[in-house]
mmCIF file as Biopython writes it, N, C-alpha, C and O atoms, coordinates in Angstrom:
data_model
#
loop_
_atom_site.group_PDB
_atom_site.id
_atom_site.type_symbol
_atom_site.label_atom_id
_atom_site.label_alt_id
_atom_site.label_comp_id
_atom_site.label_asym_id
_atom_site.label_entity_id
_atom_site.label_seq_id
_atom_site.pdbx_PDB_ins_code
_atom_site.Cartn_x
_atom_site.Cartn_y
_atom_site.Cartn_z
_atom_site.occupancy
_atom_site.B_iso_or_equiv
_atom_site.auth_seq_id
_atom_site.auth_asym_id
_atom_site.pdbx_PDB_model_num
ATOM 1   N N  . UNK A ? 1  ? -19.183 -2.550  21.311 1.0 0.0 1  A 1 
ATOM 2   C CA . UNK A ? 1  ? -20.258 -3.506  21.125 1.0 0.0 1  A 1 
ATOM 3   C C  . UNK A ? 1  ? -21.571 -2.888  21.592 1.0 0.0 1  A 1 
ATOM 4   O O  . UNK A ? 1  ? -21.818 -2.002  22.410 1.0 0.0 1  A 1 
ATOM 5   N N  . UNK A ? 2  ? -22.393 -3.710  20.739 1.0 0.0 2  A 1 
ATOM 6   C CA . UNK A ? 2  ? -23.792 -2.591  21.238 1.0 0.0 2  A 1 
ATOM 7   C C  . UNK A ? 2  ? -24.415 -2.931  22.672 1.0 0.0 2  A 1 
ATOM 8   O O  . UNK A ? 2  ? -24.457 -4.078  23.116 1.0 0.0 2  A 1 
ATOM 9   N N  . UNK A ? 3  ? -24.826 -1.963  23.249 1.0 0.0 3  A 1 
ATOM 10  C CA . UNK A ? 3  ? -25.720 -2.249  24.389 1.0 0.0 3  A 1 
ATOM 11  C C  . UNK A ? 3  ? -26.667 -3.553  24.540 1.0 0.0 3  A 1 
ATOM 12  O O  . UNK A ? 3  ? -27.628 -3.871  23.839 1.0 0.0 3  A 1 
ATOM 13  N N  . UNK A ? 4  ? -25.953 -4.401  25.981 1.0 0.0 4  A 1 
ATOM 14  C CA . UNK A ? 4  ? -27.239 -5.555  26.176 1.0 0.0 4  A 1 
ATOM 15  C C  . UNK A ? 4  ? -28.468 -4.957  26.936 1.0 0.0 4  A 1 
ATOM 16  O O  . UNK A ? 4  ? -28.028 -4.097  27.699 1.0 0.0 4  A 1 
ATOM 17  N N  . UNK A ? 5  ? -29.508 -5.034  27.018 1.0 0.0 5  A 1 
ATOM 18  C CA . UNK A ? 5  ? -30.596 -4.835  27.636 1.0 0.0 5  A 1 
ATOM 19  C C  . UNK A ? 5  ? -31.491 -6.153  27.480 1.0 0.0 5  A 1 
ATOM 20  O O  . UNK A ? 5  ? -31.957 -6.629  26.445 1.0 0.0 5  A 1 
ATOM 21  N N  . UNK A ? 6  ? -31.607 -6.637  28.879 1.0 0.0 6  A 1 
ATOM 22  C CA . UNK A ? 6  ? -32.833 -7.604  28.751 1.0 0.0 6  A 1 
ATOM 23  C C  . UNK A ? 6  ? -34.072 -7.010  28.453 1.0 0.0 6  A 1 
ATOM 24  O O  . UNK A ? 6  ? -33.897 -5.915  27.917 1.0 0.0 6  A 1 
ATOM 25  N N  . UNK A ? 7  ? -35.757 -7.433  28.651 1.0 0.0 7  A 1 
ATOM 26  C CA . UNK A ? 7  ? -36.731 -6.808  28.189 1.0 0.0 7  A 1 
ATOM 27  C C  . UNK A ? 7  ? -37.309 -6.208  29.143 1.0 0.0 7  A 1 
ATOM 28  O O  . UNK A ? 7  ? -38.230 -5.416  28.946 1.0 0.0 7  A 1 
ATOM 29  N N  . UNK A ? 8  ? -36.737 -6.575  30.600 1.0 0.0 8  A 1 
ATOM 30  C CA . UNK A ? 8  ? -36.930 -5.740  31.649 1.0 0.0 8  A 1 
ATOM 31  C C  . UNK A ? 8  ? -36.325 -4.022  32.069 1.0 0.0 8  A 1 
ATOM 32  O O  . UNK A ? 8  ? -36.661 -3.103  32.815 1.0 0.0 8  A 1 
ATOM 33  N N  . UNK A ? 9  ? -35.372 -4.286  31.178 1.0 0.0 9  A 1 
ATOM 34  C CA . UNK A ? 9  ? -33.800 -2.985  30.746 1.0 0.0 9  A 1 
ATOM 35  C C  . UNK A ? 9  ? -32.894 -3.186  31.652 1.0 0.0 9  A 1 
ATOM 36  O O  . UNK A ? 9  ? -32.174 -2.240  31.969 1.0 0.0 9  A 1 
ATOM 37  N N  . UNK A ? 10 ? -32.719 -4.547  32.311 1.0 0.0 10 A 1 
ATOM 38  C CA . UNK A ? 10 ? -31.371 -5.017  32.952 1.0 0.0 10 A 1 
ATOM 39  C C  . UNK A ? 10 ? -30.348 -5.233  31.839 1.0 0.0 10 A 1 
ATOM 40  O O  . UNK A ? 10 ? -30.322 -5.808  30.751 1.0 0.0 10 A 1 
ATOM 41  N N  . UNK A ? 11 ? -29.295 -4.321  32.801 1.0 0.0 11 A 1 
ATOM 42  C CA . UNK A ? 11 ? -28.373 -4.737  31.684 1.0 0.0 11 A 1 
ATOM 43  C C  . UNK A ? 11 ? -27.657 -5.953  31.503 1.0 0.0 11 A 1 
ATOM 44  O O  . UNK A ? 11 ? -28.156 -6.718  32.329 1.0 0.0 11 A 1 
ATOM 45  N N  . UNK A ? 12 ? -26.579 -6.683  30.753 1.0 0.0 12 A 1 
ATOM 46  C CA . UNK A ? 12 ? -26.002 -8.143  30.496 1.0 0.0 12 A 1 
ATOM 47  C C  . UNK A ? 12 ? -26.604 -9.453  30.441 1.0 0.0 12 A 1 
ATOM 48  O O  . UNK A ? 12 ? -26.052 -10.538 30.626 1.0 0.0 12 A 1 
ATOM 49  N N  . UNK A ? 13 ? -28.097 -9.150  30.094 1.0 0.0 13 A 1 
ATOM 50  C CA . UNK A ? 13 ? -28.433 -10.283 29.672 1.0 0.0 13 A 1 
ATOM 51  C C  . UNK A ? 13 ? -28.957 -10.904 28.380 1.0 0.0 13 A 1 
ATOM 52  O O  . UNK A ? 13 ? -29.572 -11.965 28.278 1.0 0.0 13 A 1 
ATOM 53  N N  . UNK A ? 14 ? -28.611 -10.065 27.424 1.0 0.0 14 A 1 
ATOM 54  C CA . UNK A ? 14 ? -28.946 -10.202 25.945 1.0 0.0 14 A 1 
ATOM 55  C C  . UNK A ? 14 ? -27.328 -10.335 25.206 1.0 0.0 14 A 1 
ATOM 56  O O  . UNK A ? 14 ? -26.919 -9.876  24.140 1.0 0.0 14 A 1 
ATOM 57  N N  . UNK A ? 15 ? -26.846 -10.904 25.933 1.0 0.0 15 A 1 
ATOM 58  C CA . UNK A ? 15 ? -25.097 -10.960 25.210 1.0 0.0 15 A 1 
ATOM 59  C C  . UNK A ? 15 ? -25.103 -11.346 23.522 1.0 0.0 15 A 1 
ATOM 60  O O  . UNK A ? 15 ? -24.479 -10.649 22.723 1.0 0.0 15 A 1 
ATOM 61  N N  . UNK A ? 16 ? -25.986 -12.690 23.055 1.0 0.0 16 A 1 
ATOM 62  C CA . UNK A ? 16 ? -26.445 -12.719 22.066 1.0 0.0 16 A 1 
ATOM 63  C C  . UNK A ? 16 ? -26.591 -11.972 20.756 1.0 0.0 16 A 1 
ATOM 64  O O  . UNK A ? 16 ? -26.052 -12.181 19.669 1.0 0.0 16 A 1 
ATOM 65  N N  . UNK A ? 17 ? -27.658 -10.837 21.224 1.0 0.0 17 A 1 
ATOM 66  C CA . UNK A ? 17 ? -28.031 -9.982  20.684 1.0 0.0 17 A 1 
ATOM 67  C C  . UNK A ? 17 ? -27.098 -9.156  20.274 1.0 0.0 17 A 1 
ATOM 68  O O  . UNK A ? 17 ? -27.232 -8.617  19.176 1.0 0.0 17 A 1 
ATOM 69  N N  . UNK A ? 18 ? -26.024 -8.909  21.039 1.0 0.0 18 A 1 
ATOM 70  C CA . UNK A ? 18 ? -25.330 -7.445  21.326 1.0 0.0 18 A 1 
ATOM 71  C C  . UNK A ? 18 ? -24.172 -8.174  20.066 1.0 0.0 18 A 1 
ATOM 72  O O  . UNK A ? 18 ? -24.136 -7.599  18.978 1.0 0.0 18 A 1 
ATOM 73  N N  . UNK A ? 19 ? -23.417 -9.220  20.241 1.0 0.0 19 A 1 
ATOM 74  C CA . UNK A ? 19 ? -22.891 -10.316 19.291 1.0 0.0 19 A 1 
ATOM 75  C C  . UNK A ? 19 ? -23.439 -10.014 18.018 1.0 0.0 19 A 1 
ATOM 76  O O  . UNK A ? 19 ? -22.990 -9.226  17.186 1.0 0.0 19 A 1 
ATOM 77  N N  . UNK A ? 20 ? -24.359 -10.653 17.956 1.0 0.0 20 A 1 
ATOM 78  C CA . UNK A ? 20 ? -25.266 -10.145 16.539 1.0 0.0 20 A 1 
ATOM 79  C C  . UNK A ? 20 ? -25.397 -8.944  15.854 1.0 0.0 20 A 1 
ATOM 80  O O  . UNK A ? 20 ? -25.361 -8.954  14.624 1.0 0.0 20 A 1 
ATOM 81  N N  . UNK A ? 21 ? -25.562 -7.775  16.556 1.0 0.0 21 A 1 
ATOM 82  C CA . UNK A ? 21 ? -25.892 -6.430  15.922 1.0 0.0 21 A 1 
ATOM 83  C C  . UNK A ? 21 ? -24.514 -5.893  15.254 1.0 0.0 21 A 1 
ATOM 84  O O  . UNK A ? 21 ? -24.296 -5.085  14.352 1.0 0.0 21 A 1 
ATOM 85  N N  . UNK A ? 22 ? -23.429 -6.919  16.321 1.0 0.0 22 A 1 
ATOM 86  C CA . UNK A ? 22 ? -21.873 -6.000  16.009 1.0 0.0 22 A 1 
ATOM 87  C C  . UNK A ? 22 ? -21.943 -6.741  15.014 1.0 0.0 22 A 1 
ATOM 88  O O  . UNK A ? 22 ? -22.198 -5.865  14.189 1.0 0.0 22 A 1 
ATOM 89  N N  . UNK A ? 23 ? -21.915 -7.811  14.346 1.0 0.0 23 A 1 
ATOM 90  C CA . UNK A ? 23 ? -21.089 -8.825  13.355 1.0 0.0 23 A 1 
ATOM 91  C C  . UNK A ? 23 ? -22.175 -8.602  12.266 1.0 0.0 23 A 1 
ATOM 92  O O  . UNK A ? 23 ? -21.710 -8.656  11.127 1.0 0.0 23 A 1 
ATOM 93  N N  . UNK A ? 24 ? -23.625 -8.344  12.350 1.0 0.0 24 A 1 
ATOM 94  C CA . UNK A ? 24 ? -24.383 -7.751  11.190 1.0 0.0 24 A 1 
ATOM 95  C C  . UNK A ? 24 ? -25.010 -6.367  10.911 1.0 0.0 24 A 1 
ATOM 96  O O  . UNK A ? 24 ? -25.922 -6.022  10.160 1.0 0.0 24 A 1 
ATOM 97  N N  . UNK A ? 25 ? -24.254 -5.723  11.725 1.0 0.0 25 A 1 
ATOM 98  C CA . UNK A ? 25 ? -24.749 -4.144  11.642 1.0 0.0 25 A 1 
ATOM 99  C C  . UNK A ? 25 ? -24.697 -3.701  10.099 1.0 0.0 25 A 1 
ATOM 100 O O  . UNK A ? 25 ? -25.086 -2.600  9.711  1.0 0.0 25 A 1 
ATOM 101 N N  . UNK A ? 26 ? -24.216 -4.607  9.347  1.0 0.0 26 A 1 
ATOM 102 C CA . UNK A ? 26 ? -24.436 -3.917  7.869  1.0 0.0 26 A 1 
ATOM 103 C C  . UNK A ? 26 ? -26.240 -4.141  7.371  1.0 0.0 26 A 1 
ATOM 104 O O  . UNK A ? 26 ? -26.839 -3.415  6.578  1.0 0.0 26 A 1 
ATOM 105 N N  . UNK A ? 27 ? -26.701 -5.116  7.965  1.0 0.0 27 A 1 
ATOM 106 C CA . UNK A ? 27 ? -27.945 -5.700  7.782  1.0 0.0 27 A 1 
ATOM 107 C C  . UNK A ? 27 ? -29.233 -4.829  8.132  1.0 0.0 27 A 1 
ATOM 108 O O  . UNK A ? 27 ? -30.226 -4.895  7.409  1.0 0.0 27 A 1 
ATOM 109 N N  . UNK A ? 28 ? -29.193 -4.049  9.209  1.0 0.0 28 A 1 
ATOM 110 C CA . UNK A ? 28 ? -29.527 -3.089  9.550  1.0 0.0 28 A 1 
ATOM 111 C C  . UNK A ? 28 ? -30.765 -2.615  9.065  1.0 0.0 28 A 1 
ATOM 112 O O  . UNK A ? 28 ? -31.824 -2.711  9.686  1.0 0.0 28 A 1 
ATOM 113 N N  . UNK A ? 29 ? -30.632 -2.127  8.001  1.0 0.0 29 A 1 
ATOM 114 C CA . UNK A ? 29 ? -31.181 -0.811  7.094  1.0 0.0 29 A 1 
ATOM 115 C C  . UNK A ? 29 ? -32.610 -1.959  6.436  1.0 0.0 29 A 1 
ATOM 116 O O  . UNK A ? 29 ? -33.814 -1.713  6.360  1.0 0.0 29 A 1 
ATOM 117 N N  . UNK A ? 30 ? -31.911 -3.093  6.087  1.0 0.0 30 A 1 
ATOM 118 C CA . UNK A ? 30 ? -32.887 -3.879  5.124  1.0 0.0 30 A 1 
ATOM 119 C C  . UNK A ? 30 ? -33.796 -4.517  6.384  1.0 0.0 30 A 1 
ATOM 120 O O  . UNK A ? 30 ? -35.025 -4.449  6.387  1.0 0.0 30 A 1 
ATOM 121 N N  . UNK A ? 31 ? -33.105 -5.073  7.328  1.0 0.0 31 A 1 
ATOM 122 C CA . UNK A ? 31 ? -34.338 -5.493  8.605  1.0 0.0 31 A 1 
ATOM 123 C C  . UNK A ? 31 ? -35.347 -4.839  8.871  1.0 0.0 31 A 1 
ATOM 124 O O  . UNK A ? 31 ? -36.441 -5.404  8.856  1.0 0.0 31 A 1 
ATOM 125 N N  . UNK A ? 32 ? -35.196 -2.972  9.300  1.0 0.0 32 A 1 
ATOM 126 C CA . UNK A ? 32 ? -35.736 -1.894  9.540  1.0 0.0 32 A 1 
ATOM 127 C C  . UNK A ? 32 ? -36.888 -2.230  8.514  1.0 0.0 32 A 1 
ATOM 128 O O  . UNK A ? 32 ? -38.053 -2.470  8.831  1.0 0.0 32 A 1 
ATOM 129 N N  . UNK A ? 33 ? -36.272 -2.204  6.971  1.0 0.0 33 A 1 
ATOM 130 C CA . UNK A ? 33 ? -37.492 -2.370  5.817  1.0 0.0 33 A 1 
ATOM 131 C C  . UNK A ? 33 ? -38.163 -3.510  6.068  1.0 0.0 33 A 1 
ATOM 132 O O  . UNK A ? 33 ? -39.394 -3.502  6.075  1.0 0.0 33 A 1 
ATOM 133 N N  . UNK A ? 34 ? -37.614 -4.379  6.253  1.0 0.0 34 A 1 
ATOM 134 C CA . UNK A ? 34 ? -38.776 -5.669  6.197  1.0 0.0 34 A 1 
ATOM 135 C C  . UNK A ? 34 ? -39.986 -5.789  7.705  1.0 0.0 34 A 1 
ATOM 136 O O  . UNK A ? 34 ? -41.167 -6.136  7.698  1.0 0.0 34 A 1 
ATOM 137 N N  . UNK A ? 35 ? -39.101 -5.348  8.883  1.0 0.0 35 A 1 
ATOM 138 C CA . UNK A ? 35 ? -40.298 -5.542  9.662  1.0 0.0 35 A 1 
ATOM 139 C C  . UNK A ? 35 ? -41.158 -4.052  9.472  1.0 0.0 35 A 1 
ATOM 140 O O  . UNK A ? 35 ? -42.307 -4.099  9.912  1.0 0.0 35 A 1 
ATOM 141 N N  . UNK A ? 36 ? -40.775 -2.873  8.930  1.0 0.0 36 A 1 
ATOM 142 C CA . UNK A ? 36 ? -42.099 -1.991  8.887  1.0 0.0 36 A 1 
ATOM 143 C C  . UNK A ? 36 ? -42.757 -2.430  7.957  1.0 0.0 36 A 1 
ATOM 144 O O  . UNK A ? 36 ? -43.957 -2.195  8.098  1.0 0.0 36 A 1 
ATOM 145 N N  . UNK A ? 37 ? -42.434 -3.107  6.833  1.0 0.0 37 A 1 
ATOM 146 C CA . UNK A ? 37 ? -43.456 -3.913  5.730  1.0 0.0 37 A 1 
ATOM 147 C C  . UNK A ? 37 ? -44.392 -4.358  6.316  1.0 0.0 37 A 1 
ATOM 148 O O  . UNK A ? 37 ? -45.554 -4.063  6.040  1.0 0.0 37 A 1 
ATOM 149 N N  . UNK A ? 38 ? -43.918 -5.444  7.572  1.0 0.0 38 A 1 
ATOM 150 C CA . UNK A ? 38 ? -44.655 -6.373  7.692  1.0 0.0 38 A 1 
ATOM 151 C C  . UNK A ? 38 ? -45.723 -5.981  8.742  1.0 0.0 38 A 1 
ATOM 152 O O  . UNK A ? 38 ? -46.929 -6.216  8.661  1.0 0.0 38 A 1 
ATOM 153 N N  . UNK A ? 39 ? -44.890 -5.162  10.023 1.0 0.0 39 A 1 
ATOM 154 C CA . UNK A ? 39 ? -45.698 -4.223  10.624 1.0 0.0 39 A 1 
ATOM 155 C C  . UNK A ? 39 ? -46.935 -3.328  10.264 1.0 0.0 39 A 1 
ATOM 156 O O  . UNK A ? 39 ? -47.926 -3.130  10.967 1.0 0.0 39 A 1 
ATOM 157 N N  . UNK A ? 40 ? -46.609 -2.733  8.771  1.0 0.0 40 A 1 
ATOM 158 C CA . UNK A ? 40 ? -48.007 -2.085  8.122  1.0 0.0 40 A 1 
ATOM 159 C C  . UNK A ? 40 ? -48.728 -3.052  7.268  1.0 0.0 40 A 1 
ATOM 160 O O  . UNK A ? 40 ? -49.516 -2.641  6.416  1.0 0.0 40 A 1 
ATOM 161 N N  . UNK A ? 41 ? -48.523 -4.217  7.432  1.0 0.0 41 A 1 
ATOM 162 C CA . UNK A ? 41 ? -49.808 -5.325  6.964  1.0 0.0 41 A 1 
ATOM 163 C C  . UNK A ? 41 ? -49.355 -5.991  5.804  1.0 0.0 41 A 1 
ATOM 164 O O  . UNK A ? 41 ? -50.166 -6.618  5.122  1.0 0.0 41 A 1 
ATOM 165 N N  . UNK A ? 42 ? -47.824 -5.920  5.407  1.0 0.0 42 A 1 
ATOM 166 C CA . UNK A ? 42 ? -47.643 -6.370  4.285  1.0 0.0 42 A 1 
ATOM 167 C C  . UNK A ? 42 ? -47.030 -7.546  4.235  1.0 0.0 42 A 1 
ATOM 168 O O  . UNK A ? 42 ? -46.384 -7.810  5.249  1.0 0.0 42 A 1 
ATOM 169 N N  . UNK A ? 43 ? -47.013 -8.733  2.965  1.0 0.0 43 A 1 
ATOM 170 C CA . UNK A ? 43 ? -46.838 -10.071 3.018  1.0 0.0 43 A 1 
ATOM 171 C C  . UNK A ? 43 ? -45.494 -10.233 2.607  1.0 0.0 43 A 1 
ATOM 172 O O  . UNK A ? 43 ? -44.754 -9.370  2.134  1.0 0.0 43 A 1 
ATOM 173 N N  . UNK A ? 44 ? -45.232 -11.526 2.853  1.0 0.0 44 A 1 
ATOM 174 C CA . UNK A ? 44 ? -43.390 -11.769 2.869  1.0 0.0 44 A 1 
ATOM 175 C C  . UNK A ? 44 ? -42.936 -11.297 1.249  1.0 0.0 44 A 1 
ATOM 176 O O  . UNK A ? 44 ? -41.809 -10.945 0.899  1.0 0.0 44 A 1 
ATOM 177 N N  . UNK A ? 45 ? -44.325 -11.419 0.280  1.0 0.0 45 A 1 
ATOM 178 C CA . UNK A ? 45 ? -44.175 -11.556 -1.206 1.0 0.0 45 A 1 
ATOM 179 C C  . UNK A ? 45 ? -43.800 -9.718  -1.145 1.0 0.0 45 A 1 
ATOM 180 O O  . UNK A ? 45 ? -43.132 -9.236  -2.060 1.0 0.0 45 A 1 
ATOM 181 N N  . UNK A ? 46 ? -44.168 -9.073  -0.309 1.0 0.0 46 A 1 
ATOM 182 C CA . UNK A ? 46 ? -43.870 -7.735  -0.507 1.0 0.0 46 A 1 
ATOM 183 C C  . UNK A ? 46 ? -42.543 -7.625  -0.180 1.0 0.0 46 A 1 
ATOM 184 O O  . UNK A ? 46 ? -41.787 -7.020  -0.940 1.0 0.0 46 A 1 
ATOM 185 N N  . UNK A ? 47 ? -42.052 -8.235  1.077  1.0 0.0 47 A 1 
ATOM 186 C CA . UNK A ? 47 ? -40.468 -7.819  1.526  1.0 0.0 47 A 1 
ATOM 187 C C  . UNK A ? 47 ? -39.199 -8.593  0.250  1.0 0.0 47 A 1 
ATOM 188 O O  . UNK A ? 47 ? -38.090 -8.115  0.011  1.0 0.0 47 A 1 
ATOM 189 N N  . UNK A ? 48 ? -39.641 -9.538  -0.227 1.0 0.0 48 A 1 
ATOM 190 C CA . UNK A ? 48 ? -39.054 -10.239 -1.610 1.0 0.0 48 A 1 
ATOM 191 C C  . UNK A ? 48 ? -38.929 -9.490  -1.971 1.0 0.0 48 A 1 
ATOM 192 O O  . UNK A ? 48 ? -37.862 -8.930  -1.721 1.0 0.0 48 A 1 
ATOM 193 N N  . UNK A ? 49 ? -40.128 -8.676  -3.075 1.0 0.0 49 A 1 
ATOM 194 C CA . UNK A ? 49 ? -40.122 -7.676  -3.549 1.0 0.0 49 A 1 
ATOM 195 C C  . UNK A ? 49 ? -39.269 -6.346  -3.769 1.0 0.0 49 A 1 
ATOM 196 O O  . UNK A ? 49 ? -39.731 -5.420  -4.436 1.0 0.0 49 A 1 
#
């Protein structure tokens, strides 16, 4: 299971997260794309896209 890190970098307090990454790690690749879209200024009509 993937590493918890809170936002402080304690570890075991993002159990959540760590849940999540294992059960959608296929999702991955397309998240990566949509937040650098959105990160370099681009609109949701672009990540549709």
């Amino acid at each position: 299971m993937a590493e918890c890190l809170a936002a402080s970098g304690e570890p075991g307090r993002n159990y959540l997260w760590a849940g999540y990454t294992e059960f959608y790690r296929h999702t991955f690749a397309a998240f990566t794309r949509m937040a650098r879209t959105i990160q370099s200024g681009g609109t949701a009509a672009d990540v549709v896209n």
